[in-house]
LUMFILUM-178161 format. One record per atom (N, C-alpha, C, O): residue number from 0; residue in three letters; atom name; x, y, z. Coordinates in steps of 0.1 Angstrom, whole numbers, padded with zeros to 4 digits. Example, Ala and Ser with C-alpha at 12.3 -4.5 7.8 and 13.67 -1.06 7.14 Angstrom:
BEGIN
<0, 'ALA', 'N', <0132, -0057, 0078>>
<0, 'ALA', 'CA', <0123, -0045, 0078>>
<0, 'ALA', 'C', <0132, -0033, 0078>>
<0, 'ALA', 'O', <0142, -0033, 0085>>
<1, 'SER', 'N', <0128, -0022, 0071>>
<1, 'SER', 'CA', <0137, -0011, 0071>>
<1, 'SER', 'C', <0129, 0000, 0079>>
<1, 'SER', 'O', <0134, 0011, 0080>>
END
This chain:
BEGIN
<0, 'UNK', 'N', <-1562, 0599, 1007>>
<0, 'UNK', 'CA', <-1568, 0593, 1018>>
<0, 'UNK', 'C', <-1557, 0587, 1027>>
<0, 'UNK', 'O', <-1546, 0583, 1022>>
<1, 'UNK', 'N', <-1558, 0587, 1042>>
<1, 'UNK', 'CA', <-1553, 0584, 1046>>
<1, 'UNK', 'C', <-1551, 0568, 1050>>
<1, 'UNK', 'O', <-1561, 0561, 1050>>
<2, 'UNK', 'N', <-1539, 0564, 1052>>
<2, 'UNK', 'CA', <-1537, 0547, 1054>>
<2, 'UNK', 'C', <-1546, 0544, 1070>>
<2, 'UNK', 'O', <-1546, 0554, 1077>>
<3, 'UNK', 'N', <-1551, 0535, 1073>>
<3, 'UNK', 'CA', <-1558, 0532, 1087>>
<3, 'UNK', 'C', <-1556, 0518, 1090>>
<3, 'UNK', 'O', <-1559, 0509, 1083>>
<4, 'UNK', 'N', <-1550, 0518, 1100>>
<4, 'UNK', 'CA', <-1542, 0504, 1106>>
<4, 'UNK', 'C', <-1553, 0503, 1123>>
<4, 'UNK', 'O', <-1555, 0512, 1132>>
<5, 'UNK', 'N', <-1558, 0491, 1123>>
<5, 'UNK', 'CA', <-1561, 0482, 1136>>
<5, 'UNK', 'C', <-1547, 0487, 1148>>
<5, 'UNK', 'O', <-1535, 0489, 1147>>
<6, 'UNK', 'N', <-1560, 0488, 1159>>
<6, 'UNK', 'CA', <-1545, 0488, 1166>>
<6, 'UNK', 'C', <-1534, 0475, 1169>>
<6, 'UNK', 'O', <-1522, 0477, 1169>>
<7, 'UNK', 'N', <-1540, 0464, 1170>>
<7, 'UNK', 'CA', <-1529, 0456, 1171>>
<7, 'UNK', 'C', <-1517, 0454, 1155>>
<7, 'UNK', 'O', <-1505, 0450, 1156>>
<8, 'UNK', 'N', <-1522, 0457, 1148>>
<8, 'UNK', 'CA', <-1514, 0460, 1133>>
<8, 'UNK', 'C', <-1498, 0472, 1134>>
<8, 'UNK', 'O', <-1487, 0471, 1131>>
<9, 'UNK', 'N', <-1510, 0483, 1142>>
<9, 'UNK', 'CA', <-1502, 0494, 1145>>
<9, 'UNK', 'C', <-1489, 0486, 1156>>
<9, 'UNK', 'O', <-1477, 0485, 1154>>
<10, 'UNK', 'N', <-1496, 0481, 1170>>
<10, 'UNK', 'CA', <-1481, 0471, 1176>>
<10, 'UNK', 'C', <-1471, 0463, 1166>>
<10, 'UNK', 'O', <-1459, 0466, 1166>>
<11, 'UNK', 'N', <-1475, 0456, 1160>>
<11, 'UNK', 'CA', <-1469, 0451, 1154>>
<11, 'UNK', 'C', <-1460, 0454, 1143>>
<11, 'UNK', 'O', <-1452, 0446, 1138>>
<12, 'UNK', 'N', <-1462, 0467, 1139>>
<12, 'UNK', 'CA', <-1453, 0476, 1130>>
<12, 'UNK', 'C', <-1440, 0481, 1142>>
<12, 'UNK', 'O', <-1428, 0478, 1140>>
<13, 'UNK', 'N', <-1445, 0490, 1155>>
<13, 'UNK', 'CA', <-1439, 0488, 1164>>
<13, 'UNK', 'C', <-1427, 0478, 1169>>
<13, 'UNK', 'O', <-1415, 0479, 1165>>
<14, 'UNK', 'N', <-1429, 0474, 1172>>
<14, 'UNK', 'CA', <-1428, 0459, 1177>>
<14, 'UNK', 'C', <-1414, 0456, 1168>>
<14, 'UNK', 'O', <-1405, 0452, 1175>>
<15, 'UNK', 'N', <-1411, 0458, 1152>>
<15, 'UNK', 'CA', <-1406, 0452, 1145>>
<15, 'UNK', 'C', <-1399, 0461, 1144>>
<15, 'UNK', 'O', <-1387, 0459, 1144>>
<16, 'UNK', 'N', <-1403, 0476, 1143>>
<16, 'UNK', 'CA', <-1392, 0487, 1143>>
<16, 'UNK', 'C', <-1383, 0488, 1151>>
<16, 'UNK', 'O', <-1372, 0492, 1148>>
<17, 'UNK', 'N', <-1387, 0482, 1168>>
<17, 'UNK', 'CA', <-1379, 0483, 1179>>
<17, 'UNK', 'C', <-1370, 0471, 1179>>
<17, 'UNK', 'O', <-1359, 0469, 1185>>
<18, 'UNK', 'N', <-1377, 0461, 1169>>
<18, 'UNK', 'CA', <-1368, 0449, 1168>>
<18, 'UNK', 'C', <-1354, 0447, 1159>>
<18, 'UNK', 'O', <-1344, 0439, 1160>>
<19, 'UNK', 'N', <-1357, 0457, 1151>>
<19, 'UNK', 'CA', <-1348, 0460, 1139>>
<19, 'UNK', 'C', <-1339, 0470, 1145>>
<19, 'UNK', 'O', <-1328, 0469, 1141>>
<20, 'UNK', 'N', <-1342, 0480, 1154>>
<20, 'UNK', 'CA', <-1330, 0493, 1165>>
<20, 'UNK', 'C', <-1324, 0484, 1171>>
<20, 'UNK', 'O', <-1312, 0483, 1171>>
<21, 'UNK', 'N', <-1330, 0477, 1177>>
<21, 'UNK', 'CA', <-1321, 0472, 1193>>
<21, 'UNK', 'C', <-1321, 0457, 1189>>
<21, 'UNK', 'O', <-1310, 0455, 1194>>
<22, 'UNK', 'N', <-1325, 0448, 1185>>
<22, 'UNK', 'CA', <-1323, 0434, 1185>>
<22, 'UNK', 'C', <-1330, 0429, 1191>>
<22, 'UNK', 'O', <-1341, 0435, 1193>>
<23, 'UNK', 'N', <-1329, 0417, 1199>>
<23, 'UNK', 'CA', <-1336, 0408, 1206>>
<23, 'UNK', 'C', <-1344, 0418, 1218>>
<23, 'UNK', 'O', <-1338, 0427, 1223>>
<24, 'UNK', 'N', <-1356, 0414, 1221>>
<24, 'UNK', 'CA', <-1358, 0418, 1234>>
<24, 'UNK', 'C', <-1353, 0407, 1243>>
<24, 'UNK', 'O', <-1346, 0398, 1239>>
<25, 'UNK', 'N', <-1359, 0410, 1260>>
<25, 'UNK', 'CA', <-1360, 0426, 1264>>
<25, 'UNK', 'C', <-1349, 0436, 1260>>
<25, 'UNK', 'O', <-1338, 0433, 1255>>
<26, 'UNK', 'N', <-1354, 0447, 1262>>
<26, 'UNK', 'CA', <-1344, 0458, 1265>>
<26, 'UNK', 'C', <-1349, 0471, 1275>>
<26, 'UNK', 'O', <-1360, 0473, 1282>>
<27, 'UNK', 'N', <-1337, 0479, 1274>>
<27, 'UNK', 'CA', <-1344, 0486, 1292>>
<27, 'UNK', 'C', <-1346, 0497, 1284>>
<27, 'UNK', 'O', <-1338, 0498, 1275>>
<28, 'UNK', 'N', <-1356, 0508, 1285>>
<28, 'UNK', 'CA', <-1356, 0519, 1283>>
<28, 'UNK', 'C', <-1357, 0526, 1296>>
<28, 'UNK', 'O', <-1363, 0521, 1306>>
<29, 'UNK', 'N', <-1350, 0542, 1296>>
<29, 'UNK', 'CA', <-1350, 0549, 1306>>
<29, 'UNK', 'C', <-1352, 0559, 1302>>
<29, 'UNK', 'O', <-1348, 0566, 1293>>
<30, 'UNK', 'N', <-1367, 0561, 1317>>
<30, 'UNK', 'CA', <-1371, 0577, 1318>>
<30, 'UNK', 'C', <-1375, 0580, 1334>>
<30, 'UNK', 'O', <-1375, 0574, 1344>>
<31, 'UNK', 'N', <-1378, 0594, 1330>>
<31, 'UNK', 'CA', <-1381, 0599, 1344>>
<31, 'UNK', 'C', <-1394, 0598, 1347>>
<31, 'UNK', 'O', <-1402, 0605, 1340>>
<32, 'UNK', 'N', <-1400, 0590, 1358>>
<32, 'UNK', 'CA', <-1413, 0595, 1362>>
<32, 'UNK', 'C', <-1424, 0607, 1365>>
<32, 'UNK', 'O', <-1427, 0609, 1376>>
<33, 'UNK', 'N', <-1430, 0616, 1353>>
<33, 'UNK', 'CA', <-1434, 0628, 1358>>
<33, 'UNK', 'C', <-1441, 0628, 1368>>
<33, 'UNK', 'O', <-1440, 0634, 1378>>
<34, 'UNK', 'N', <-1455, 0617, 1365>>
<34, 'UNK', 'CA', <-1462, 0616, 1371>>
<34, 'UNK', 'C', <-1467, 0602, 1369>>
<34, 'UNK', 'O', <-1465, 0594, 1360>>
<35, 'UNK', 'N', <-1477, 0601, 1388>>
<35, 'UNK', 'CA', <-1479, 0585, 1389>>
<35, 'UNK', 'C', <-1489, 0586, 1396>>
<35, 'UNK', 'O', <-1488, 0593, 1406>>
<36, 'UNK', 'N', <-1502, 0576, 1394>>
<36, 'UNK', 'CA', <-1514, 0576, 1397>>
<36, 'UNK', 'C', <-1517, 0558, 1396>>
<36, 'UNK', 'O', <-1515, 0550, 1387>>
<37, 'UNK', 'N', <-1521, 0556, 1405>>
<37, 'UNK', 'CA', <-1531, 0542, 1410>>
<37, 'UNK', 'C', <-1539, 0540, 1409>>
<37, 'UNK', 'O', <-1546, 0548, 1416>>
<38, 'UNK', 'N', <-1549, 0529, 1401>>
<38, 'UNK', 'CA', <-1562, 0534, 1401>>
<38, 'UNK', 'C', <-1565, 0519, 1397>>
<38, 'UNK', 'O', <-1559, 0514, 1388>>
<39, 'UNK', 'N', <-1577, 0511, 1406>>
<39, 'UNK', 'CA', <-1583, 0503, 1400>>
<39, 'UNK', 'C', <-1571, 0488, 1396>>
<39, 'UNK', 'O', <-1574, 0481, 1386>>
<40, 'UNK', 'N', <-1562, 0486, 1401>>
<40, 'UNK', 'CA', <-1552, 0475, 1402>>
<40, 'UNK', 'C', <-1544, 0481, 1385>>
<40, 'UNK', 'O', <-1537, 0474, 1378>>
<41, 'UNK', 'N', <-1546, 0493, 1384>>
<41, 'UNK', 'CA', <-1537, 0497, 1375>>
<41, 'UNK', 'C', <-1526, 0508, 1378>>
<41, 'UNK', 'O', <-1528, 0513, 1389>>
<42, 'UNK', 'N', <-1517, 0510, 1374>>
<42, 'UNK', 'CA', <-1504, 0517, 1375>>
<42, 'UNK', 'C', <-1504, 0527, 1362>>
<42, 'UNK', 'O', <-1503, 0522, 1351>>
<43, 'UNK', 'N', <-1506, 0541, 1364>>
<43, 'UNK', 'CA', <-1506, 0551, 1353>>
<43, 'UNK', 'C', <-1493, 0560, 1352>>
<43, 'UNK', 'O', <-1487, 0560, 1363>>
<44, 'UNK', 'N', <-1490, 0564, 1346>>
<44, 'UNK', 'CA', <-1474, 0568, 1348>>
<44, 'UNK', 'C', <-1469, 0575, 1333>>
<44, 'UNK', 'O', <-1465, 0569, 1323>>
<45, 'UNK', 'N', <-1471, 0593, 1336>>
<45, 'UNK', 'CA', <-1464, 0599, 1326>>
<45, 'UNK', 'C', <-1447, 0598, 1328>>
<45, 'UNK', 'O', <-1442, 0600, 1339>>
<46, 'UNK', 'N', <-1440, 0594, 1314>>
<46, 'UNK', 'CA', <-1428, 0594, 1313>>
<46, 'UNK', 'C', <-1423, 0605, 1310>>
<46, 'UNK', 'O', <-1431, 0614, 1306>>
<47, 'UNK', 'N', <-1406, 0608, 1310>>
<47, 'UNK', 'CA', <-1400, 0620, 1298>>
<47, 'UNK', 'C', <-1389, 0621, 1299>>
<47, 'UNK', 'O', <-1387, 0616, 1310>>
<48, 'UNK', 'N', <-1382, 0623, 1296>>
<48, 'UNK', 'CA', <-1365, 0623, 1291>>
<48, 'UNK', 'C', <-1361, 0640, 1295>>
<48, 'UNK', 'O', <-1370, 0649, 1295>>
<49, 'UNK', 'N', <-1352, 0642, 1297>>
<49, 'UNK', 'CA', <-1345, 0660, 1300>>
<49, 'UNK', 'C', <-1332, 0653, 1301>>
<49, 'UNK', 'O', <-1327, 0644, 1307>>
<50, 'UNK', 'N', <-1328, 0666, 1289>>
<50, 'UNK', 'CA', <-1314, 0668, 1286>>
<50, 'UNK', 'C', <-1309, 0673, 1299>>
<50, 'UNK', 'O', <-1314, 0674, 1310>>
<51, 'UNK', 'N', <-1295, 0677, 1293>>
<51, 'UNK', 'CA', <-1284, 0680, 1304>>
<51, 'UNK', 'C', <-1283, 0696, 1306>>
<51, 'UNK', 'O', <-1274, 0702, 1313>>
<52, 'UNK', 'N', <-1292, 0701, 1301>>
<52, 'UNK', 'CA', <-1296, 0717, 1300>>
<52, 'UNK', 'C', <-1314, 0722, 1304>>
<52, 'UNK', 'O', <-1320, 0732, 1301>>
<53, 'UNK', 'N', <-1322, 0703, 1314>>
<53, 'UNK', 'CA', <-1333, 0705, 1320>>
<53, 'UNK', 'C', <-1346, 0706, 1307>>
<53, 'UNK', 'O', <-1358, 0707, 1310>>
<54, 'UNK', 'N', <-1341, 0707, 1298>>
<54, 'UNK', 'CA', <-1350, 0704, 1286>>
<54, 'UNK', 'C', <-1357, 0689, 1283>>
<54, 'UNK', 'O', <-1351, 0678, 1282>>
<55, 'UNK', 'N', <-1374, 0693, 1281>>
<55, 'UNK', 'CA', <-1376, 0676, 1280>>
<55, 'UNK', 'C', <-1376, 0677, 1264>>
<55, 'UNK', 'O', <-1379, 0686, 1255>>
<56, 'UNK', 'N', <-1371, 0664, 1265>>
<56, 'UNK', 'CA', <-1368, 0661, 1252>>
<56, 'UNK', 'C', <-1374, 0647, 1242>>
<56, 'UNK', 'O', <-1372, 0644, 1230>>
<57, 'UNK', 'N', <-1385, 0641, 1253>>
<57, 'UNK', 'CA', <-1394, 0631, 1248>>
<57, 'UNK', 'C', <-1401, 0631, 1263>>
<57, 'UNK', 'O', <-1396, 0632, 1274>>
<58, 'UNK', 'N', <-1415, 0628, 1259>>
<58, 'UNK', 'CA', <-1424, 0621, 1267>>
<58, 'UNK', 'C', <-1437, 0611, 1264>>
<58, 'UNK', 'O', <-1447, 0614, 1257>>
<59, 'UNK', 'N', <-1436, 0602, 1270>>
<59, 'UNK', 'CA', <-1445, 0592, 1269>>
<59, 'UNK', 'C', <-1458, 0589, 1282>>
<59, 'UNK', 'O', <-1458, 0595, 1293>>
<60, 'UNK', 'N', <-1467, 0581, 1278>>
<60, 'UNK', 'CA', <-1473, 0574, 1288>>
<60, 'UNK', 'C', <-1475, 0561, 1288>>
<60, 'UNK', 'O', <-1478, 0556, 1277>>
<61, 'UNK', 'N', <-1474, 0553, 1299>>
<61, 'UNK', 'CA', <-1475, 0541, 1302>>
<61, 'UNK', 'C', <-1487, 0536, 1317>>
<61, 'UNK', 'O', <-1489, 0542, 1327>>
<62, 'UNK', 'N', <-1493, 0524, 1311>>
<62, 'UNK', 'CA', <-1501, 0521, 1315>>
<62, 'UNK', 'C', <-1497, 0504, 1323>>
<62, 'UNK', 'O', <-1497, 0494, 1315>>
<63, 'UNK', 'N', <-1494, 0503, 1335>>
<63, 'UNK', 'CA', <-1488, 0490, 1337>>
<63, 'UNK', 'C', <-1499, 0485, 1351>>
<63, 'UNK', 'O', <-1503, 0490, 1362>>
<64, 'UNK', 'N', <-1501, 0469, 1343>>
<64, 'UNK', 'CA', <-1518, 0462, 1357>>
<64, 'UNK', 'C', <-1504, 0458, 1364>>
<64, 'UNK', 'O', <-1493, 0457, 1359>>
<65, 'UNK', 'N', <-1509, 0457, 1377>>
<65, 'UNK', 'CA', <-1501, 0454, 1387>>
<65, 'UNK', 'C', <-1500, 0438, 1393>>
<65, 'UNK', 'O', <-1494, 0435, 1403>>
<66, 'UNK', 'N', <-1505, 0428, 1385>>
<66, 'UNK', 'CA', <-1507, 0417, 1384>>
<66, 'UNK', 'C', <-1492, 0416, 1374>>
<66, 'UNK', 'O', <-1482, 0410, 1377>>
<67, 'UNK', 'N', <-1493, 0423, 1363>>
<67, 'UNK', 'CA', <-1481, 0419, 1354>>
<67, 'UNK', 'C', <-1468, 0422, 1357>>
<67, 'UNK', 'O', <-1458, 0417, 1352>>
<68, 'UNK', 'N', <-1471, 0435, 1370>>
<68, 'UNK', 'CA', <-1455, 0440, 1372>>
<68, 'UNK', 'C', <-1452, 0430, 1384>>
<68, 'UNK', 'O', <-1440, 0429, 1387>>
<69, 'UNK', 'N', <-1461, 0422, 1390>>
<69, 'UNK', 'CA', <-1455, 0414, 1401>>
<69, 'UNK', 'C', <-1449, 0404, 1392>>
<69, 'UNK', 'O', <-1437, 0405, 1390>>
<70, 'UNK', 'N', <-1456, 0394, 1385>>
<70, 'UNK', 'CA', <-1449, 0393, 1378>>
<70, 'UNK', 'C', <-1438, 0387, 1375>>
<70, 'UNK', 'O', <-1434, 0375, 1377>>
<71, 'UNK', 'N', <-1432, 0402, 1366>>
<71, 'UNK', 'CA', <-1422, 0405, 1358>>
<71, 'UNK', 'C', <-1412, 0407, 1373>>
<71, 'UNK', 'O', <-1403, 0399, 1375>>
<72, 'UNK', 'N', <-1415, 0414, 1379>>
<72, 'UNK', 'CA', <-1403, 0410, 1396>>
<72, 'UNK', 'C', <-1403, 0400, 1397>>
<72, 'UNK', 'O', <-1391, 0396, 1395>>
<73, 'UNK', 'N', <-1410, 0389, 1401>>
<73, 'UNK', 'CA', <-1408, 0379, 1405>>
<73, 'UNK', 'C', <-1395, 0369, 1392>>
<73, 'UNK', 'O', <-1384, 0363, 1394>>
<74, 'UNK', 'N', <-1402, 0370, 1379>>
<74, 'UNK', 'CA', <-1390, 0366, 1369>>
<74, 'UNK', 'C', <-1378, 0370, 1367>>
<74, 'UNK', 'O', <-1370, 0366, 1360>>
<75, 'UNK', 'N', <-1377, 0383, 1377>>
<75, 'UNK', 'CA', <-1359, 0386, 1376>>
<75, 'UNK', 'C', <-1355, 0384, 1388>>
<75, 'UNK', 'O', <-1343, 0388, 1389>>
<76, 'UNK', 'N', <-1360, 0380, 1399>>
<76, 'UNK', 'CA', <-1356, 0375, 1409>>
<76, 'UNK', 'C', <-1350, 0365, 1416>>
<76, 'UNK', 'O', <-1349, 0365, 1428>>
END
């Protein structure tokens, strides 16, 4: 059988793994924007990584409300 974890369980495994790589947050991750869509005070946005030979080599999606990215500008401002 398989193990089944809650999603916020599942962050939180997350969360500790990236804490245990990199240390304290924040930290910056960088990717390229594939794609980006607006919708409804939300910000949709496929990610992806390409090597130095145009190969993608990771891709993600991110979902960012636009109440949180103002924000997050305004706190590093």
């Amino acid at each position: 059988m398989h193990a089944e974890y809650r999603l916020s369980d599942l962050l939180q495994i997350v969360q500790h793994g990236m804490h245990e790589l990199f240390g304290s947050f924040p930290f910056r991750c960088i990717a390229e924007i594939s794609k980006y869509k607006e919708h409804k005070g939300r910000i949709y946005l496929d990610l992806m990584e390409v090597d130095e030979t145009g190969n993608i080599t990771a891709q993600a999606k991110a979902i960012v409300w636009q109440e949180q990215l103002v924000r997050d500008y305004c706190r590093v401002m």
